[in-house]
N, CA, C and O atoms as a GROMACS GRO file, in nm:
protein
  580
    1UNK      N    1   0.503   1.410  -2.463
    1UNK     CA    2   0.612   1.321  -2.434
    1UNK      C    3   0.556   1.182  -2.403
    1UNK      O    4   0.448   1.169  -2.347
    2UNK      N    5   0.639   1.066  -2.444
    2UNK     CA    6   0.588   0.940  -2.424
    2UNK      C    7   0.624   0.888  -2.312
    2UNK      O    8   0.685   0.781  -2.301
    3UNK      N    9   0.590   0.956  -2.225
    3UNK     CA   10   0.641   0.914  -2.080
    3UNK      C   11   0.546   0.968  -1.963
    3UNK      O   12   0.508   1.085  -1.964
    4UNK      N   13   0.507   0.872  -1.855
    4UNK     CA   14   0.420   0.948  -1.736
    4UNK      C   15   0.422   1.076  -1.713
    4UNK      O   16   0.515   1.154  -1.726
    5UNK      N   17   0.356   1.087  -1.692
    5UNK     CA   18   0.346   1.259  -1.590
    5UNK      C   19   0.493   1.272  -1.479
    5UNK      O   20   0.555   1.201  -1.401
    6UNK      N   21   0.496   1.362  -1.514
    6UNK     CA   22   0.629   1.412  -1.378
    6UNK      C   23   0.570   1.363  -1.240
    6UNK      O   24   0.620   1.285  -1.160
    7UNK      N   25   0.456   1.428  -1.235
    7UNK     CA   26   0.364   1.405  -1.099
    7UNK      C   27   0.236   1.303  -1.130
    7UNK      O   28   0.124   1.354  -1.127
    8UNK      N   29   0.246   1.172  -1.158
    8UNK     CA   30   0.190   1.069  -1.148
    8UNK      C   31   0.155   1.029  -1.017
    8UNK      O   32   0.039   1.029  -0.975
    9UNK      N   33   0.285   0.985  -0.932
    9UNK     CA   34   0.266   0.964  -0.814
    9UNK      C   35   0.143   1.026  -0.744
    9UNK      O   36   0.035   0.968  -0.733
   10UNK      N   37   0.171   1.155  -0.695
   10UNK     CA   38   0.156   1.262  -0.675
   10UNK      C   39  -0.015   1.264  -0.723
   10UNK      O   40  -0.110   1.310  -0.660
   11UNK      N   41  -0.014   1.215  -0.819
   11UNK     CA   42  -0.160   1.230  -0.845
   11UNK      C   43  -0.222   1.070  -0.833
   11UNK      O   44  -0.345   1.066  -0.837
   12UNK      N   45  -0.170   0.972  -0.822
   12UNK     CA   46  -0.213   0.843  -0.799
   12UNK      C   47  -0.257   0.866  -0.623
   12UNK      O   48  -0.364   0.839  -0.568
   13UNK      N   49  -0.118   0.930  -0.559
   13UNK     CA   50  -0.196   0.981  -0.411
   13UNK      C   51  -0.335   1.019  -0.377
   13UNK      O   52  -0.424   0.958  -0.317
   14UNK      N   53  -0.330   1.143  -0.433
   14UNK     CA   54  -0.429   1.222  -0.480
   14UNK      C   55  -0.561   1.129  -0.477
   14UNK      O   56  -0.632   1.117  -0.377
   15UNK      N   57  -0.578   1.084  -0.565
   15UNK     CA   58  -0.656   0.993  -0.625
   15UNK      C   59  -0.730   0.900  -0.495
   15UNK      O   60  -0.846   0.916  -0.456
   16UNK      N   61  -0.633   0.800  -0.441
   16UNK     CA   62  -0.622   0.759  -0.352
   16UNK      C   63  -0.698   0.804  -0.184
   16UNK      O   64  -0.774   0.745  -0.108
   17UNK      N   65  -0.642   0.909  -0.184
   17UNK     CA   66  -0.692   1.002  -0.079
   17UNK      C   67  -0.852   1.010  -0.056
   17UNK      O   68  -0.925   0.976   0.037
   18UNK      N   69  -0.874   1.071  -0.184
   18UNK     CA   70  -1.045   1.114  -0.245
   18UNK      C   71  -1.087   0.992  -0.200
   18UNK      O   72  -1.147   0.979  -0.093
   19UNK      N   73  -1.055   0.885  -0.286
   19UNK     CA   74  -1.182   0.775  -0.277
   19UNK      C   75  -1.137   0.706  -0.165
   19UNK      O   76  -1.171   0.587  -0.162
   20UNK      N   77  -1.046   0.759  -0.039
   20UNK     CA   78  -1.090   0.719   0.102
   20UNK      C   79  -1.166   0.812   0.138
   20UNK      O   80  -1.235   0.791   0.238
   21UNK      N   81  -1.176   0.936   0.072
   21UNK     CA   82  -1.314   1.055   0.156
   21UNK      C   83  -1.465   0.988   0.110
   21UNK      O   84  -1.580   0.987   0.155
   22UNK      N   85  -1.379   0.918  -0.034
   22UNK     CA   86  -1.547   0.903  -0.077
   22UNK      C   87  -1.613   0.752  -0.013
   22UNK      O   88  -1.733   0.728  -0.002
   23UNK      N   89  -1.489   0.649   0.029
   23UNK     CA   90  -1.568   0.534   0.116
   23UNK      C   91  -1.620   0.604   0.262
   23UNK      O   92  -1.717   0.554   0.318
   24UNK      N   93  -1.557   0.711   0.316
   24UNK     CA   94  -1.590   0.750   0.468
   24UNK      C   95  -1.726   0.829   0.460
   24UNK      O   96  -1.805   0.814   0.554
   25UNK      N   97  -1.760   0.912   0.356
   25UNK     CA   98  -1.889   0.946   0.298
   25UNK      C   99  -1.982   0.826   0.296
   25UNK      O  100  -2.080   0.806   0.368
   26UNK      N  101  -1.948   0.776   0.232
   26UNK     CA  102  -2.055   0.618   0.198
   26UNK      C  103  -2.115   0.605   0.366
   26UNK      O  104  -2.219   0.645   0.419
   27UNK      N  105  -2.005   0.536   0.412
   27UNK     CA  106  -1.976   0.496   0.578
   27UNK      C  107  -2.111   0.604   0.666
   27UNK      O  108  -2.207   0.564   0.731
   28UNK      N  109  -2.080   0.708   0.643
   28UNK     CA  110  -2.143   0.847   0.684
   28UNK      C  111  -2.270   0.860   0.678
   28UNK      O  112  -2.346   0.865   0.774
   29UNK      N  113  -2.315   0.869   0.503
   29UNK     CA  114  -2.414   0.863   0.483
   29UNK      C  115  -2.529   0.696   0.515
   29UNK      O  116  -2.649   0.707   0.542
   30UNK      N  117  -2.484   0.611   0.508
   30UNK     CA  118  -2.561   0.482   0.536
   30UNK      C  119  -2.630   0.519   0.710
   30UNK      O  120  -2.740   0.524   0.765
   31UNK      N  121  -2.488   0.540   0.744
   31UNK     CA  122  -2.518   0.529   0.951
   31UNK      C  123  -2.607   0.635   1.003
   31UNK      O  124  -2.640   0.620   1.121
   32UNK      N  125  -2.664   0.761   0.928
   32UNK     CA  126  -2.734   0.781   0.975
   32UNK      C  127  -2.882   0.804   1.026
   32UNK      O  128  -2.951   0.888   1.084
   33UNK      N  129  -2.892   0.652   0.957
   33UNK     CA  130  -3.014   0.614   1.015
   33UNK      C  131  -3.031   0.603   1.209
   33UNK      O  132  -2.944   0.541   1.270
   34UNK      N  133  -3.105   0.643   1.258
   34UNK     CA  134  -3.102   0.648   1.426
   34UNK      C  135  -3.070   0.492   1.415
   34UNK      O  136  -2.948   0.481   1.398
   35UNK      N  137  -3.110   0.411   1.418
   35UNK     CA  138  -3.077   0.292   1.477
   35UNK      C  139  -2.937   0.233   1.455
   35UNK      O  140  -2.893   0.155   1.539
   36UNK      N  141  -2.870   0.264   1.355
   36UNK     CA  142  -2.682   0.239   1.286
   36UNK      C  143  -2.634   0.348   1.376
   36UNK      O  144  -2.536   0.311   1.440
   37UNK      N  145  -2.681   0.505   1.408
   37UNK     CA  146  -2.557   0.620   1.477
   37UNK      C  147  -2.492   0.556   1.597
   37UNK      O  148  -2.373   0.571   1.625
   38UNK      N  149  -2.593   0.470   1.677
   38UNK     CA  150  -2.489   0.435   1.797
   38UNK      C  151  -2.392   0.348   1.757
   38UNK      O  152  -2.274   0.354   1.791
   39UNK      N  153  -2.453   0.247   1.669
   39UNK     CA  154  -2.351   0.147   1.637
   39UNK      C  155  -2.199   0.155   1.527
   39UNK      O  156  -2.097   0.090   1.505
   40UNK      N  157  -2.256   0.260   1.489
   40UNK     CA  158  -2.112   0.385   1.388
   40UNK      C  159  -2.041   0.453   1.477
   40UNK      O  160  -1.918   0.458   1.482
   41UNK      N  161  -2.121   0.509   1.552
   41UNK     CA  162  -2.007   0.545   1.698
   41UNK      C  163  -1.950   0.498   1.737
   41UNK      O  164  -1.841   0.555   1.743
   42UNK      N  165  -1.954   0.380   1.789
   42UNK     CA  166  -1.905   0.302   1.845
   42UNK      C  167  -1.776   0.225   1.779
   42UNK      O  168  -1.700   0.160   1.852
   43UNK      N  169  -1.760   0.234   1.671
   43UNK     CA  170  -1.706   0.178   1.610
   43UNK      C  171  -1.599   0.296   1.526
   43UNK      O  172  -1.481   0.272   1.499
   44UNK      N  173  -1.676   0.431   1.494
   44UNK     CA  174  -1.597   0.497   1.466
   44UNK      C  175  -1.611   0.507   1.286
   44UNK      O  176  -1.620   0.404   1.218
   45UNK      N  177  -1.612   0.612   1.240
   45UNK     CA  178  -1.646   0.625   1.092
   45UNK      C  179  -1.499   0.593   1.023
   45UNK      O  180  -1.501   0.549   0.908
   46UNK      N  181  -1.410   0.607   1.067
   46UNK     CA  182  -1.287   0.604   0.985
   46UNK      C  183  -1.267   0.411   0.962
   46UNK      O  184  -1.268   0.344   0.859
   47UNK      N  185  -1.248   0.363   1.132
   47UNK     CA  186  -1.287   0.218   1.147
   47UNK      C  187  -1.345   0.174   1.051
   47UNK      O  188  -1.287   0.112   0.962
   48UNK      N  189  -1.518   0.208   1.051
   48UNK     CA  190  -1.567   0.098   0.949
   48UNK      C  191  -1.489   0.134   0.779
   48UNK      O  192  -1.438   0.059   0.696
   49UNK      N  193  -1.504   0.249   0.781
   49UNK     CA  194  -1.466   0.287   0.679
   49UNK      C  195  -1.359   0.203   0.617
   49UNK      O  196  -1.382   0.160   0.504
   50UNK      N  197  -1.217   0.164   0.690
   50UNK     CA  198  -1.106   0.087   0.704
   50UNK      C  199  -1.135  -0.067   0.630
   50UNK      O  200  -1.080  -0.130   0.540
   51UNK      N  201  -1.253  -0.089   0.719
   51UNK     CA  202  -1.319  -0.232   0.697
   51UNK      C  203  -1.402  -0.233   0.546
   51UNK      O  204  -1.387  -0.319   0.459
   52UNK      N  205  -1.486  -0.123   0.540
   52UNK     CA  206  -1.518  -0.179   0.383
   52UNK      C  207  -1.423  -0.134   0.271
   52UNK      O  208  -1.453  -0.192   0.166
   53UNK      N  209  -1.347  -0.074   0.261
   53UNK     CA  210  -1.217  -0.085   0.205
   53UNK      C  211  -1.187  -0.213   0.226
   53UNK      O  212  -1.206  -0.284   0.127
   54UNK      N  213  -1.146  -0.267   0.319
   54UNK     CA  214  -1.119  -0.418   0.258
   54UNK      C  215  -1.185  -0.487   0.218
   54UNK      O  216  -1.128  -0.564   0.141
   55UNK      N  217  -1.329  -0.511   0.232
   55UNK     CA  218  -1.400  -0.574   0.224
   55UNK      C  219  -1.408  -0.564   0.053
   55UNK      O  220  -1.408  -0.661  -0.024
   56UNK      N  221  -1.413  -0.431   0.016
   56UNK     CA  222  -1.425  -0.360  -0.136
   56UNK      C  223  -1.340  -0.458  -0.213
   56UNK      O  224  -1.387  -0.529  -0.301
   57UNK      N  225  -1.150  -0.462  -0.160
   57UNK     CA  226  -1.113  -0.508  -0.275
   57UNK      C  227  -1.097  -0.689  -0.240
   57UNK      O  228  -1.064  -0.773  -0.324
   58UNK      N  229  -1.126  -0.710  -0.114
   58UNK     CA  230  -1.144  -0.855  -0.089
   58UNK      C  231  -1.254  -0.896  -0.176
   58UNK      O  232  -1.251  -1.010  -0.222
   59UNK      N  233  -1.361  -0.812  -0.207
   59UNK     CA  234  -1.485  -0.902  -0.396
   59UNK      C  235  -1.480  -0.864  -0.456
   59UNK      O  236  -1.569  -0.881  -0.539
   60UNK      N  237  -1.367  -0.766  -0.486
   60UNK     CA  238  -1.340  -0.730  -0.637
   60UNK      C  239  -1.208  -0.783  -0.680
   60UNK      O  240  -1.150  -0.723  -0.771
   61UNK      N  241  -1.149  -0.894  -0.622
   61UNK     CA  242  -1.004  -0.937  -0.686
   61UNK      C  243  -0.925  -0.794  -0.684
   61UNK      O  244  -0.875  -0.753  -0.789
   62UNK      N  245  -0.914  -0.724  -0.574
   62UNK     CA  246  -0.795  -0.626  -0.565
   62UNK      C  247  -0.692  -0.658  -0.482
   62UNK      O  248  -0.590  -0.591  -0.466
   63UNK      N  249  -0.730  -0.798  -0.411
   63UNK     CA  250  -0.594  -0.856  -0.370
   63UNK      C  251  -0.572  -0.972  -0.404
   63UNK      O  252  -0.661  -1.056  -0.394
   64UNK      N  253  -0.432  -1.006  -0.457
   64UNK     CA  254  -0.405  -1.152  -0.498
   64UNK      C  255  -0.311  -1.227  -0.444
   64UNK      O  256  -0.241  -1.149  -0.380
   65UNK      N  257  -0.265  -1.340  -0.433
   65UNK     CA  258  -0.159  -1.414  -0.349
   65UNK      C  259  -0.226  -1.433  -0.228
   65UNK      O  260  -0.340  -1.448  -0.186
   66UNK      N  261  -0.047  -1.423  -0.167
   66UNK     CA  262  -0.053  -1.419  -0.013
   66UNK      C  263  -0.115  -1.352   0.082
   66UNK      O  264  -0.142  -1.385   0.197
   67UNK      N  265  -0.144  -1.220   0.001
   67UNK     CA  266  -0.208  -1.105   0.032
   67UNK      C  267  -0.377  -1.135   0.075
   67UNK      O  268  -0.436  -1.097   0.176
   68UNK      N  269  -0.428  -1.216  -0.038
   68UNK     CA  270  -0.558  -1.249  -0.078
   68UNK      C  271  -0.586  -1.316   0.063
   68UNK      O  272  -0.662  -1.280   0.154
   69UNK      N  273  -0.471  -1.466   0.050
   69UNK     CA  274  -0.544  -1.553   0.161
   69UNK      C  275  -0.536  -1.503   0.330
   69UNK      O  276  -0.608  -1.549   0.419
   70UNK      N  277  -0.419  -1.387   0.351
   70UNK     CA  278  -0.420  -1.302   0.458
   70UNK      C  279  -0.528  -1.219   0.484
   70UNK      O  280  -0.565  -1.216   0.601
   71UNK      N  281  -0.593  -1.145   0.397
   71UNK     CA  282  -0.672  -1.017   0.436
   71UNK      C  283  -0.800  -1.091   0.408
   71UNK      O  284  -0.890  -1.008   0.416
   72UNK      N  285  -0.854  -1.222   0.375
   72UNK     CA  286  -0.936  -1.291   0.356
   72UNK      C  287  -1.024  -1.300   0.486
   72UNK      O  288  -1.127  -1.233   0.498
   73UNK      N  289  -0.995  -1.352   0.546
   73UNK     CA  290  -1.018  -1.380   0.676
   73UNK      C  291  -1.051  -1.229   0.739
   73UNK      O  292  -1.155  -1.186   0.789
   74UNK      N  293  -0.947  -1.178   0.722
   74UNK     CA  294  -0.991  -1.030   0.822
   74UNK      C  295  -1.123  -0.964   0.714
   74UNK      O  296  -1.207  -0.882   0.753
   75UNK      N  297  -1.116  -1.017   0.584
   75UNK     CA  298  -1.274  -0.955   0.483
   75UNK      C  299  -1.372  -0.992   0.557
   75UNK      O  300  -1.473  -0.932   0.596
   76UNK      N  301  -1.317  -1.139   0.581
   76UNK     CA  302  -1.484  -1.236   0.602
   76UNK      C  303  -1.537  -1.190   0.717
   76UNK      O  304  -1.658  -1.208   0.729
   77UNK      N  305  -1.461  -1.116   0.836
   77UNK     CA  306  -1.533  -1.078   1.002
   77UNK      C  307  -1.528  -0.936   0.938
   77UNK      O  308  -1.638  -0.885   0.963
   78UNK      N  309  -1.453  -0.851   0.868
   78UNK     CA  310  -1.525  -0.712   0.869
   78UNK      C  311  -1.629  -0.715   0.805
   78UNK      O  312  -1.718  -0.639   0.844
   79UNK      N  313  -1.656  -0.810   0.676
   79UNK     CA  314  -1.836  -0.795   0.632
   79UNK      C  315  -1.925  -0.866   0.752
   79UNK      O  316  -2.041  -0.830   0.769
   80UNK      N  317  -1.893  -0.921   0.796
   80UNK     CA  318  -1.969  -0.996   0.958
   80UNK      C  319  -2.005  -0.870   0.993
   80UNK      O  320  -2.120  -0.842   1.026
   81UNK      N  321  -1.894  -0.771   0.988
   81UNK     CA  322  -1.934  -0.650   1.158
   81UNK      C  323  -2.019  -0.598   1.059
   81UNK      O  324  -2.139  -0.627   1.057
   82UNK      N  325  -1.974  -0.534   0.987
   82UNK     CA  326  -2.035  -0.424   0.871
   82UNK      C  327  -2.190  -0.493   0.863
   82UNK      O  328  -2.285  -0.416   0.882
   83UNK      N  329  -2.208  -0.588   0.844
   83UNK     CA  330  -2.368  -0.670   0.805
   83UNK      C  331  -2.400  -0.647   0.930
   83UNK      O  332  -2.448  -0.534   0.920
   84UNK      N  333  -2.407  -0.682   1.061
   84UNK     CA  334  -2.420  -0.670   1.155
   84UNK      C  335  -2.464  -0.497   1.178
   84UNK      O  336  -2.565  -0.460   1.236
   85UNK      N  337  -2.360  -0.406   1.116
   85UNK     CA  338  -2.434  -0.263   1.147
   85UNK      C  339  -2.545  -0.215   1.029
   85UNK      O  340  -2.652  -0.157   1.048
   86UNK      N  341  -2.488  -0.256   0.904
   86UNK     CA  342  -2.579  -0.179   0.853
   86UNK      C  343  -2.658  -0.324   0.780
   86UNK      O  344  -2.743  -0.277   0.703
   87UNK      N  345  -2.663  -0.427   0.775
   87UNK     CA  346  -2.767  -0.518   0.722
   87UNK      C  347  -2.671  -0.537   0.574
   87UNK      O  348  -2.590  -0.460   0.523
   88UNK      N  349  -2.732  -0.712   0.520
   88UNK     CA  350  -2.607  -0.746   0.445
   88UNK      C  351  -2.661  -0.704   0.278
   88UNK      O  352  -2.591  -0.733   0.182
   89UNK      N  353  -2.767  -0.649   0.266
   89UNK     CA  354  -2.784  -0.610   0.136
   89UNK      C  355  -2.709  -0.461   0.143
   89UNK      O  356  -2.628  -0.441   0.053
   90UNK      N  357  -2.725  -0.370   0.227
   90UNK     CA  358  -2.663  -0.246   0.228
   90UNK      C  359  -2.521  -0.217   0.271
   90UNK      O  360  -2.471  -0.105   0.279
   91UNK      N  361  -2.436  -0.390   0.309
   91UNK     CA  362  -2.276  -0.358   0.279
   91UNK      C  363  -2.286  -0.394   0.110
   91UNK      O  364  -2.237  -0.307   0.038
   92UNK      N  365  -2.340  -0.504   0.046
   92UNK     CA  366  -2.305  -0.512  -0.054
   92UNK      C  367  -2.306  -0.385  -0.185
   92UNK      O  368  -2.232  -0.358  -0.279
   93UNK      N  369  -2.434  -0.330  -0.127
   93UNK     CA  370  -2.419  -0.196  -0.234
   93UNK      C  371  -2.357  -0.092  -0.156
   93UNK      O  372  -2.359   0.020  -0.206
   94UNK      N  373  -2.294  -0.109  -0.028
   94UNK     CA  374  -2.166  -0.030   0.023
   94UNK      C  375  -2.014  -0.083  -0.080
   94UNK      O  376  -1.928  -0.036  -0.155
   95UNK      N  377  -2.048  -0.178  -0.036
   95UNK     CA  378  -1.892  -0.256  -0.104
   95UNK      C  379  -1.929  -0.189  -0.302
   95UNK      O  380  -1.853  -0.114  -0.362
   96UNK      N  381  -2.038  -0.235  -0.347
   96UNK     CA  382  -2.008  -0.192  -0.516
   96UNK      C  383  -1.988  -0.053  -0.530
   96UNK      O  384  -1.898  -0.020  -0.607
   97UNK      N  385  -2.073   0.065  -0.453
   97UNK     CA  386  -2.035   0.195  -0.459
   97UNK      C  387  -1.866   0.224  -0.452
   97UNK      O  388  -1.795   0.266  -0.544
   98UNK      N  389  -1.825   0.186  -0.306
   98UNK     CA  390  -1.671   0.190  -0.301
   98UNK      C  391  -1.602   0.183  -0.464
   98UNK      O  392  -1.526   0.250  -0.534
   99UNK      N  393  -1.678   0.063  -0.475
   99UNK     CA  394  -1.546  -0.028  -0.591
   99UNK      C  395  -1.610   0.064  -0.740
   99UNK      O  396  -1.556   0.027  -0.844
  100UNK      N  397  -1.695   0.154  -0.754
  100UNK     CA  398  -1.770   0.206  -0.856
  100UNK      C  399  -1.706   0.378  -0.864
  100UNK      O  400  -1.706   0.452  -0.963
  101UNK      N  401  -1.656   0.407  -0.726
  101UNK     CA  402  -1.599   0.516  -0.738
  101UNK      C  403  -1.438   0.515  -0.724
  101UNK      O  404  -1.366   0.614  -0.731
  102UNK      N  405  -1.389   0.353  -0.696
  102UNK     CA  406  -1.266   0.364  -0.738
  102UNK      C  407  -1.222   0.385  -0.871
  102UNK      O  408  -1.150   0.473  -0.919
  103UNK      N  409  -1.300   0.251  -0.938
  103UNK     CA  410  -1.284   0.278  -1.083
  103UNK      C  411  -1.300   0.358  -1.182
  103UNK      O  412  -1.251   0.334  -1.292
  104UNK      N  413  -1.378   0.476  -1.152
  104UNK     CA  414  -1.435   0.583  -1.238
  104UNK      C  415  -1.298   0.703  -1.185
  104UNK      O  416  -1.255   0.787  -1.264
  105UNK      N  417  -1.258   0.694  -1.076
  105UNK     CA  418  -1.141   0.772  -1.087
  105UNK      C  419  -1.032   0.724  -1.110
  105UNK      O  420  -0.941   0.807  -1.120
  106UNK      N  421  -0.991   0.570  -1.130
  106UNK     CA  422  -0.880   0.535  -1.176
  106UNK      C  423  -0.910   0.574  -1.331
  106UNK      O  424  -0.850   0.677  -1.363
  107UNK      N  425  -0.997   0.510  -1.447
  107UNK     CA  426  -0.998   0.526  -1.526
  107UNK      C  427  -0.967   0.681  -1.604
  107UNK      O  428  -0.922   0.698  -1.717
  108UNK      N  429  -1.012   0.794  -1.495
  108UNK     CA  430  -1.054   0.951  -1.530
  108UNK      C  431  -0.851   0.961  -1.547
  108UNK      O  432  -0.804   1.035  -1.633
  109UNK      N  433  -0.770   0.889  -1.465
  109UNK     CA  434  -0.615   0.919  -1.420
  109UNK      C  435  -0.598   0.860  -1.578
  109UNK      O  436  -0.547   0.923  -1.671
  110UNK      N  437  -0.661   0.706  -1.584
  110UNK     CA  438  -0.567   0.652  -1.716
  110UNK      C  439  -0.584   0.728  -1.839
  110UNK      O  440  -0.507   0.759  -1.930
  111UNK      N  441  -0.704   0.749  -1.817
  111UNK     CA  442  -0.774   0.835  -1.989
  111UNK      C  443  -0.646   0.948  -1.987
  111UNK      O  444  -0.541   0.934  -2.049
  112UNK      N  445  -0.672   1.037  -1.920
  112UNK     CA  446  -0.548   1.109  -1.924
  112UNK      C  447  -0.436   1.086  -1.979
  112UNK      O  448  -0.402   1.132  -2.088
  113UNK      N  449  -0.334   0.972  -1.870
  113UNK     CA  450  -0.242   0.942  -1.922
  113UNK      C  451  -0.229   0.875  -2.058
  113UNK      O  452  -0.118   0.866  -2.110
  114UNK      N  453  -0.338   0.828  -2.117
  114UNK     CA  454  -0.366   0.727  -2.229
  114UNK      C  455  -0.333   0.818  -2.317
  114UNK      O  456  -0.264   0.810  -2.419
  115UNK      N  457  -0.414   0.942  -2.246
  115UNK     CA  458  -0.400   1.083  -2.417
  115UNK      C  459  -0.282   1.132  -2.428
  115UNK      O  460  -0.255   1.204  -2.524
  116UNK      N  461  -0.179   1.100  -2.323
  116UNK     CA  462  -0.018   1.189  -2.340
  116UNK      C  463   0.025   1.067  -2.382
  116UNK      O  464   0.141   1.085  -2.347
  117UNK      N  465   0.027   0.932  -2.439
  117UNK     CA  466   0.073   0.863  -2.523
  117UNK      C  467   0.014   0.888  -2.651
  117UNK      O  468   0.084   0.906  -2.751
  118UNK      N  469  -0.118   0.891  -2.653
  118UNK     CA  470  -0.155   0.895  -2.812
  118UNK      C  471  -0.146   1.017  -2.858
  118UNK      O  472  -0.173   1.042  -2.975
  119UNK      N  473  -0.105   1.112  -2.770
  119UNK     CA  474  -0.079   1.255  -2.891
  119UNK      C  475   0.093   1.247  -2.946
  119UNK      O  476   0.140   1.315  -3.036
  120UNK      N  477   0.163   1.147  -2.866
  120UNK     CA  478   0.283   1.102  -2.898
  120UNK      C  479   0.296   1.054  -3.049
  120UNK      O  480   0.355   1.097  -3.148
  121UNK      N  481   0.210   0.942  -3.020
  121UNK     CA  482   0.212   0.860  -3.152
  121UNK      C  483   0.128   0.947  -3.272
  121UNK      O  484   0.187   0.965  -3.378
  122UNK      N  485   0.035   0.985  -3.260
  122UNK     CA  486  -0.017   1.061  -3.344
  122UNK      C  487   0.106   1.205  -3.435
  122UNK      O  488   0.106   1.262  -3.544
  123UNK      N  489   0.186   1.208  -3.323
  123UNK     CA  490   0.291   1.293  -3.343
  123UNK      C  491   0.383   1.206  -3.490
  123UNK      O  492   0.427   1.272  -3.584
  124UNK      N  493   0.393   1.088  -3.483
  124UNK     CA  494   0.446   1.024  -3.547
  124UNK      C  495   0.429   0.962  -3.711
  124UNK      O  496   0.335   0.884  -3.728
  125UNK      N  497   0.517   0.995  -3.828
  125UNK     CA  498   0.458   0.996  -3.930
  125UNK      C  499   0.445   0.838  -3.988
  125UNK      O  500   0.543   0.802  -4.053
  126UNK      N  501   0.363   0.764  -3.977
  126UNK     CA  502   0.382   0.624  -3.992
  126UNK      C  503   0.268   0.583  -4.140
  126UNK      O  504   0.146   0.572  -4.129
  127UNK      N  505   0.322   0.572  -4.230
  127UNK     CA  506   0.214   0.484  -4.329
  127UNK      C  507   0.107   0.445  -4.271
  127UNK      O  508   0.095   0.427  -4.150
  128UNK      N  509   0.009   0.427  -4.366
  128UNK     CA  510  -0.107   0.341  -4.373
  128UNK      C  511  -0.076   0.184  -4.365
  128UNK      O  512  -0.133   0.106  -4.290
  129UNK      N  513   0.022   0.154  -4.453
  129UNK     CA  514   0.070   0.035  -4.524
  129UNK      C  515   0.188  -0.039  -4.456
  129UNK      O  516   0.249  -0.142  -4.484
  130UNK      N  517   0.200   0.076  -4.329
  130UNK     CA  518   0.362   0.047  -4.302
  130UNK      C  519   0.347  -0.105  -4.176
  130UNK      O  520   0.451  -0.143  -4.121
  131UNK      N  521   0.219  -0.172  -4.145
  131UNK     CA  522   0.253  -0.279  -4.077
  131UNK      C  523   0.294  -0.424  -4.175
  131UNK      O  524   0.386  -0.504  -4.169
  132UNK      N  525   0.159  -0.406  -4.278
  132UNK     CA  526   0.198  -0.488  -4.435
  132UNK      C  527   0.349  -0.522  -4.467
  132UNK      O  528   0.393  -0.636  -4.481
  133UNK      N  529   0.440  -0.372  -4.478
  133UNK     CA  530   0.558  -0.398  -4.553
  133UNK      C  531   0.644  -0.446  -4.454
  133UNK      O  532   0.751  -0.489  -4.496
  134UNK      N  533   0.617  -0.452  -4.291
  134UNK     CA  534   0.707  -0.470  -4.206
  134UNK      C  535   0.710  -0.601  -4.205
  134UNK      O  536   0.809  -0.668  -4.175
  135UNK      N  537   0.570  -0.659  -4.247
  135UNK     CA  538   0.572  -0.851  -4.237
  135UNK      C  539   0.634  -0.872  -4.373
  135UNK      O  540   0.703  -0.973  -4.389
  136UNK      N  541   0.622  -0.821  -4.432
  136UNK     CA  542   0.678  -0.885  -4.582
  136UNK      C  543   0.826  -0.879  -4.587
  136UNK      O  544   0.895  -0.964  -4.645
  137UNK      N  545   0.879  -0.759  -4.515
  137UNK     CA  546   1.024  -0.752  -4.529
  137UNK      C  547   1.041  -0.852  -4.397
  137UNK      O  548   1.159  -0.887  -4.391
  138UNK      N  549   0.958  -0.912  -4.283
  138UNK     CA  550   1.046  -1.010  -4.204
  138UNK      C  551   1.012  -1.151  -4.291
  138UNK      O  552   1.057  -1.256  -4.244
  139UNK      N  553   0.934  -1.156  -4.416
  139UNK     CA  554   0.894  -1.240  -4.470
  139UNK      C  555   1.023  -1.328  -4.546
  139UNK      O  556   1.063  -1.445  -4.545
  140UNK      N  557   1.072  -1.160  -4.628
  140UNK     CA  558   1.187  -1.179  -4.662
  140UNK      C  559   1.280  -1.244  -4.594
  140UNK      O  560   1.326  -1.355  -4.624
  141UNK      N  561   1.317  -1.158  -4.476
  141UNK     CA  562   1.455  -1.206  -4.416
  141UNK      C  563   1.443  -1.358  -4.409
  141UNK      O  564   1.529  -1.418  -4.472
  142UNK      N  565   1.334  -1.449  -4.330
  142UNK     CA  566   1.325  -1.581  -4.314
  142UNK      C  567   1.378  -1.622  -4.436
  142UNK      O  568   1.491  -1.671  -4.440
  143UNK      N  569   1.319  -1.611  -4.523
  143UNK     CA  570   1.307  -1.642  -4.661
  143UNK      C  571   1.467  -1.681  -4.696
  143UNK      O  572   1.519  -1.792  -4.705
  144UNK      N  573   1.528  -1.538  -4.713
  144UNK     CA  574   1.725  -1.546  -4.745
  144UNK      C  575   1.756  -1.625  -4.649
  144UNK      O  576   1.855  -1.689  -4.682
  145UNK      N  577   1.701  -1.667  -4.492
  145UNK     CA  578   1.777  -1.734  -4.438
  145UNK      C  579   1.812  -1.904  -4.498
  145UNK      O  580   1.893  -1.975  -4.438
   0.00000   0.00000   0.00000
């Protein structure tokens, strides 16, 4: 059918969910170096976690507008804290991991959905020739006009 999934939503959630397990993992795995555990404690794994999520789509253009110049500011002090705990080369390959496992599961959702359109069209008996004759017959119409 040429139409979303019934449960798109439902799986955009889904989706969603994961790659907040998979930034709180990131978060997880970085801090436990002894010298970051107190300072991840303290702060709380979900917390930072919160923060490089924004931070993620505050340098990857995942927010635009009003939005952008609002959560801007709150980017620029959560990479402050975040650099501050774990050092500023290891938010940045915090921040690209985030944004590396968003995209590999957004894309895994679109491919999907991409293939319940093209088995649509593939469904469909269309010429070889048939974009050719479609310009020639609007060629025509101009033409009689």
């Amino acid at each position: 059918m040429a139409a979303p999934s019934r449960d798109l939503t439902t799986q955009v959630e889904t989706l969603v969910r994961e790659w907040q397990d998979d930034v709180l993992d990131l978060v997880r795995n970085e801090g436990r170096d002894r010298r970051t555990t107190a300072k991840v404690a303290a702060y709380g794994v979900n917390g930072l976690g919160v923060v490089l999520m924004l931070v993620t789509f505050a340098h990857t253009a995942g927010l635009t507008g009003a939005e952008a110049g609002i959560a801007g500011g709150t980017a620029v002090l959560g990479q402050k804290l975040l650099e501050a705990i774990f050092g500023d080369q290891a938010v940045r390959s915090l921040a690209a991991k985030a944004r590396g496992a968003l995209l590999e599961r957004v894309e895994e959702l679109y491919a999907v959905e991409a293939g319940r359109y093209h088995t649509a069209i593939d469904g469909v008996s269309v010429a070889r020739d048939q974009g050719r004759k479609l310009s020639a017959a609007a060629m025509g119409v101009r033409a009689a006009r």
